[in-house]
C-alpha positions in Angstrom: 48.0 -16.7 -125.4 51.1 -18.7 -126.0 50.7 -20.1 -130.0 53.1 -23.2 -130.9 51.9 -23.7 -134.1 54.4 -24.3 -137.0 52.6 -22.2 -139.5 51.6 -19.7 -139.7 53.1 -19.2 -136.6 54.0 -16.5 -134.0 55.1 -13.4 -135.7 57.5 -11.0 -133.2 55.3 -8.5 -130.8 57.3 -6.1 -132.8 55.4 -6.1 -136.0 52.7 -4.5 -134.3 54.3 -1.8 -134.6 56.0 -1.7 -137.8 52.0 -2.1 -139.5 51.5 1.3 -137.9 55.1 2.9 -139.1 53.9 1.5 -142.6 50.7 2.7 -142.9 52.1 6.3 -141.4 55.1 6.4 -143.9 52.9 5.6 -146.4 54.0 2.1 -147.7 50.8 0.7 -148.1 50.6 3.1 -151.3 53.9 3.1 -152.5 54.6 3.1 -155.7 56.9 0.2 -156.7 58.8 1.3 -159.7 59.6 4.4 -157.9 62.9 5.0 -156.1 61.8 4.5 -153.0 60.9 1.1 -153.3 63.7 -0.5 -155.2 65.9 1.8 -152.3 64.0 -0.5 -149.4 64.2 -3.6 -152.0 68.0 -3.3 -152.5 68.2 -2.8 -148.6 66.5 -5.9 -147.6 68.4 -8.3 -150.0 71.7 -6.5 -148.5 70.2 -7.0 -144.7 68.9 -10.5 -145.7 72.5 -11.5 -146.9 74.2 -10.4 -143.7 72.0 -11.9 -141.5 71.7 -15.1 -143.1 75.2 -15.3 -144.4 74.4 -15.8 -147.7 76.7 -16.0 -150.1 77.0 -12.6 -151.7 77.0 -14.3 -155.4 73.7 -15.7 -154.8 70.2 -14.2 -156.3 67.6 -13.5 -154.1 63.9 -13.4 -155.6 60.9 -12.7 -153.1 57.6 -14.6 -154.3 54.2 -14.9 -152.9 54.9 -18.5 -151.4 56.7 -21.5 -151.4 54.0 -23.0 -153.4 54.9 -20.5 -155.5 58.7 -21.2 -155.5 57.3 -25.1 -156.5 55.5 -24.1 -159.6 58.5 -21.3 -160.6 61.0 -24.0 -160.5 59.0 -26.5 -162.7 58.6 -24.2 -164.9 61.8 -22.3 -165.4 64.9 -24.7 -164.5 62.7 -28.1 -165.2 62.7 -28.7 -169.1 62.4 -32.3 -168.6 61.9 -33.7 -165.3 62.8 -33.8 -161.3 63.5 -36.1 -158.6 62.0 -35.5 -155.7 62.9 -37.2 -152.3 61.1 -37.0 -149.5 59.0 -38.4 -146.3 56.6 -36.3 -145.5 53.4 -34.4 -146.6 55.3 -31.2 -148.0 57.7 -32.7 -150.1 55.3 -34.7 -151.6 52.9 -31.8 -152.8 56.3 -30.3 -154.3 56.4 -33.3 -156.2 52.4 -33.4 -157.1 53.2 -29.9 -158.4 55.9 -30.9 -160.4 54.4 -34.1 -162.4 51.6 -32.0 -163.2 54.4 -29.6 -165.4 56.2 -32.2 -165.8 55.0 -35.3 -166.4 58.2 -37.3 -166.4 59.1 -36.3 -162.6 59.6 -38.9 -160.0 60.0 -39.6 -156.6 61.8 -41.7 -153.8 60.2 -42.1 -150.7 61.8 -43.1 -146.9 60.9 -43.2 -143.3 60.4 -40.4 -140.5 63.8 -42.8 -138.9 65.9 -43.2 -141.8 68.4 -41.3 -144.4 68.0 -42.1 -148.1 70.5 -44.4 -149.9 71.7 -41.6 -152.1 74.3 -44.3 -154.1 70.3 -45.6 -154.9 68.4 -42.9 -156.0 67.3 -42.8 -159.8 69.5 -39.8 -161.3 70.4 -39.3 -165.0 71.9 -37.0 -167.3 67.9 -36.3 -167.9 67.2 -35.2 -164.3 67.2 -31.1 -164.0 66.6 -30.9 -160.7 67.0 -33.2 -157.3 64.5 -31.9 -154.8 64.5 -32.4 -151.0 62.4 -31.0 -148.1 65.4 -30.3 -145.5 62.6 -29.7 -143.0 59.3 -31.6 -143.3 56.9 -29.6 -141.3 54.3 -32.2 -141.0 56.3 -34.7 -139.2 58.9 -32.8 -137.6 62.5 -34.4 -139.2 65.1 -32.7 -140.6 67.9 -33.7 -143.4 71.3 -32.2 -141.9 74.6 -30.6 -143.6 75.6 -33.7 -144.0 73.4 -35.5 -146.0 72.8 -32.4 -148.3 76.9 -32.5 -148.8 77.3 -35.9 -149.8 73.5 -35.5 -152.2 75.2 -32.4 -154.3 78.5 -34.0 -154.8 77.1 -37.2 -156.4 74.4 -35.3 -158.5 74.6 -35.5 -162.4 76.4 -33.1 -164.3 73.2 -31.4 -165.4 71.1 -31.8 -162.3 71.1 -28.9 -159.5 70.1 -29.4 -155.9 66.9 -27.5 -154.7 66.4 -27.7 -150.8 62.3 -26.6 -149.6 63.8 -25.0 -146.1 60.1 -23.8 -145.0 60.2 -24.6 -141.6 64.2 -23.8 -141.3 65.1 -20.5 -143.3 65.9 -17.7 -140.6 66.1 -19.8 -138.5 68.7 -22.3 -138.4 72.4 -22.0 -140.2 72.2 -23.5 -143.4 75.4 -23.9 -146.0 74.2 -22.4 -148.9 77.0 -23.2 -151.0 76.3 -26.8 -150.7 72.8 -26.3 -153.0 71.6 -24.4 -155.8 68.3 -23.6 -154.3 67.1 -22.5 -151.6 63.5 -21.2 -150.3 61.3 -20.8 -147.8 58.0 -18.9 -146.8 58.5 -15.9 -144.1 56.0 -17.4 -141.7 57.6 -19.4 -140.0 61.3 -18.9 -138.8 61.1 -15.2 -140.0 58.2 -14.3 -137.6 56.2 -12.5 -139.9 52.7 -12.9 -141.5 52.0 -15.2 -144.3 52.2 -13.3 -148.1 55.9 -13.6 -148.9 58.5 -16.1 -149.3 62.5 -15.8 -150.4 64.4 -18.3 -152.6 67.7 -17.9 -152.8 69.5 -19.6 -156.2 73.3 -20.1 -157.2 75.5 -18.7 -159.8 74.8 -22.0 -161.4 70.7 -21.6 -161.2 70.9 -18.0 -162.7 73.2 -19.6 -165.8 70.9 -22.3 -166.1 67.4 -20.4 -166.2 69.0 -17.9 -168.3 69.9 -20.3 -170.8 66.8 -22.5 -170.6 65.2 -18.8 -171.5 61.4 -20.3 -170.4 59.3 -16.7 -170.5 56.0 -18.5 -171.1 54.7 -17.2 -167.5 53.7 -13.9 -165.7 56.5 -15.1 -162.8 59.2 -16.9 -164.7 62.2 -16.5 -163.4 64.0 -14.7 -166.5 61.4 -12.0 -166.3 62.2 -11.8 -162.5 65.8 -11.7 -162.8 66.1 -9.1 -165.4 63.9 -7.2 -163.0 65.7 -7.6 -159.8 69.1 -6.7 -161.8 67.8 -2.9 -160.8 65.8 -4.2 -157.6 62.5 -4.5 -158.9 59.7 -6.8 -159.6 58.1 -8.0 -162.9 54.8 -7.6 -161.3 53.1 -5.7 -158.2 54.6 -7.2 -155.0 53.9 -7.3 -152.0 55.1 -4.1 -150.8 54.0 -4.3 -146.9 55.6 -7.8 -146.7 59.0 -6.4 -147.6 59.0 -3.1 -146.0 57.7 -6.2 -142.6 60.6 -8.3 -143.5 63.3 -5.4 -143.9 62.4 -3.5 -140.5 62.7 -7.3 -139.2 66.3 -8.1 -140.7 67.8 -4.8 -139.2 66.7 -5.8 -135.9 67.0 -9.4 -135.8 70.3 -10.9 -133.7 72.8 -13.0 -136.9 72.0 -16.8 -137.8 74.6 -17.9 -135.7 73.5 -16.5 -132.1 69.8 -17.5 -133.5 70.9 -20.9 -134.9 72.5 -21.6 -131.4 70.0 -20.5 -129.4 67.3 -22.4 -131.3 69.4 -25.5 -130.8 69.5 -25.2 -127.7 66.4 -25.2 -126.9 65.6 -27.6 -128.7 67.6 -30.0 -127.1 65.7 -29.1 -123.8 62.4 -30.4 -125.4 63.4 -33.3 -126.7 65.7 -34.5 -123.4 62.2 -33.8 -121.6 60.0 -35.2 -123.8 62.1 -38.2 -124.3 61.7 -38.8 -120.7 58.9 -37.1 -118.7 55.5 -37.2 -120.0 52.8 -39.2 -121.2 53.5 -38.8 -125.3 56.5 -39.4 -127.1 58.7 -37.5 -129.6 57.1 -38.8 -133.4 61.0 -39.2 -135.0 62.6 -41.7 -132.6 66.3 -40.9 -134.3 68.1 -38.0 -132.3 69.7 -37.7 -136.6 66.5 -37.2 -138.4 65.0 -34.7 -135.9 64.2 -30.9 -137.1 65.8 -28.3 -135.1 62.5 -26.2 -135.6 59.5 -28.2 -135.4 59.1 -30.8 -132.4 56.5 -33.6 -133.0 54.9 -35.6 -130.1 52.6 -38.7 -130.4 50.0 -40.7 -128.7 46.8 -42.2 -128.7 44.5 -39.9 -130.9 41.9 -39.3 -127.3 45.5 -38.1 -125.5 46.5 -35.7 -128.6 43.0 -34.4 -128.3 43.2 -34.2 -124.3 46.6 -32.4 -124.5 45.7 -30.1 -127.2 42.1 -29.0 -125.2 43.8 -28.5 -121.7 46.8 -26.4 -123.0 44.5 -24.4 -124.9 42.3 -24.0 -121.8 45.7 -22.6 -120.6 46.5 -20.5 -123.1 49.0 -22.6 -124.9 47.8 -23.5 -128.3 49.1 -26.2 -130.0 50.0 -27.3 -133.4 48.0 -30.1 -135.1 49.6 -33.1 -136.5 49.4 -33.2 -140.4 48.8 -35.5 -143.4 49.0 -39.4 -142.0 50.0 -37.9 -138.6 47.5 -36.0 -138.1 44.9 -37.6 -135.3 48.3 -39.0 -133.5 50.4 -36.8 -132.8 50.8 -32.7 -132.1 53.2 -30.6 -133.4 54.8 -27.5 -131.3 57.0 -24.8 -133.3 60.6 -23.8 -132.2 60.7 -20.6 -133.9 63.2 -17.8 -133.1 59.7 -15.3 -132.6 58.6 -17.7 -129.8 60.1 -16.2 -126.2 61.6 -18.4 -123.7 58.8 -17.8 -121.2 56.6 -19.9 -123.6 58.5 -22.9 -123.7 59.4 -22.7 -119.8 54.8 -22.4 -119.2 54.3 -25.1 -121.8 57.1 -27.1 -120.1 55.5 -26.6 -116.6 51.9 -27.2 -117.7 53.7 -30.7 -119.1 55.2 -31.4 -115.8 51.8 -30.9 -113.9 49.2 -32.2 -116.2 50.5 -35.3 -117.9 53.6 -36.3 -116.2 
């Protein structure tokens, strides 16, 4: 069984057996304010920094999940309100999240085939944060270096950028340097299982938070940063997610060989999909397509037709989400995913619905 689903998705074959070195080392009982711990926890933000080329002056927290990261930056770098641009699903849950804490927050919405008109967008010496999902997992487009560039050098003086790159962390090259936040859960693009996600914030964001001084919560980010200063945790983490996601880093090829290989393939899938089968890629721009998650579309009795047969076959496939859901399928392009996958799913394309 082939799984294409964009989350939680494939994790690598390899884990299999790093559960087993955990539970025979004896991580699942680890203590975490012992030495050991904050040894493996200093290792994985050095291995996590080379492999991801991330700027060494750059914090790195590990949370539960990127819902998480939403309600952490509300709270802690938000004192009065956010702008939140998006088109899809994700980004607008960030944004639910972030009215709730902050009433004042708004949004600007656009279409899976267009850019946003950044000279348009509402920002004001009032706006703390501008939020975008660089990868909207529920519709399959992407927001490129590009865009992000020319967003963070026309933001206010007081507003910083923070980028949602879910579906993208691990697994394309991103430019760090061009936002002040960064984050993303560890089941997708990392291959891993769900229970952990890594934001990733500026010198800016640390000088910010630390100023704002907001302690009012069990996971604000002032108690976490005074904790990681000596690679620790304010409160119990999750230890066999880390010790998962360090064993993963030291074997894992750099973000550039990933990055390219990933874009390759991609490209494969959409140059076939644009031209040999029954559905259609969802984003019709070649600009606003994600790397990482592919989106097809048809009538709602072919999605369900497709979806049965390949399963029947032992390709699963992803659902569509939010308004997409009963037309379209998603399939994930994730670095855990082997070639053989994509070369059967592409063959059982080719002979079932030509």
């Amino acid at each position: 069984m082939y799984t294409f689903n964009p989350g939680p998705a494939a994790v690598y074959p390899q884990v299999r057996q790093y559960l087993q070195d955990a539970f025979d080392e004896g991580w699942l009982s680890a203590p975490h304010r012992g030495e050991r711990f904050t040894t493996l926890l200093r290792q994985t933000v050095t291995d996590l920094k080379t492999r991801l080329n991330v700027p060494q002056d750059y914090t790195v927290f590990l949370m539960g999940s990127a819902t998480e990261c939403w309600e952490v930056l509300a709270q802690s770098l938000t004192p009065t309100k956010s702008l939140h641009v998006y088109n899809g699903a994700f980004g607008e849950k960030w944004f639910e999240y972030a009215k709730a804490l902050r009433p004042a927050s708004s949004a600007v919405t656009f279409g899976l085939d267009e850019l946003p008109d950044i000279s348009k967008l509402p920002m004001d010496l009032q706006t703390d944060l501008v939020c975008i999902t660089q990868n909207e997992t529920s519709n399959a487009t992407q927001l490129r270096d590009g865009f992000i560039l020319n967003l963070f050098n026309r933001l206010p003086s007081n507003a910083l950028l923070a980028v949602d790159a879910t579906s993208s962390l691990a697994g394309i090259q991103l430019k760090y340097i061009k936002a002040d936040i960064w984050y993303g859960s560890v089941q997708k693009c990392f291959g891993l299982p769900a229970g952990l996600s890594v934001m990733l914030l500026s010198p800016r964001s640390v000088e910010r938070f630390r100023k704002i001084n907001e302690r009012a919560h069990y996971n604000s980010l002032v108690h976490q940063y005074e904790k990681m200063l000596n690679f620790q945790t304010n409160y119990t983490p999750n230890v066999l997610g880390i010790y998962l996601l360090s064993r993963m880093l030291q074997e894992r090829a750099p973000i550039k060989a990933v990055h390219q290989h990933m874009t390759e393939r991609a490209t494969k899938l959409y140059d076939y999909f644009d031209q040999a089968t029954q559905l259609t890629p969802l984003v019709q721009n070649p600009e606003t397509r994600s790397t990482t998650v592919i989106g097809l579309q048809g009538a709602p009795a072919l999605i369900d037709e497709v979806k049965r047969r390949a399963l029947a076959q032992g390709l699963q496939l992803g659902n569509g989400y939010g308004s997409w859901k009963s037309g379209s399928l998603r399939i994930a392009n994730f670095p855990a995913i082997p070639d053989e996958a994509f070369e059967q799913l592409v063959q059982f394309f080719a002979k079932e619905f030509a």
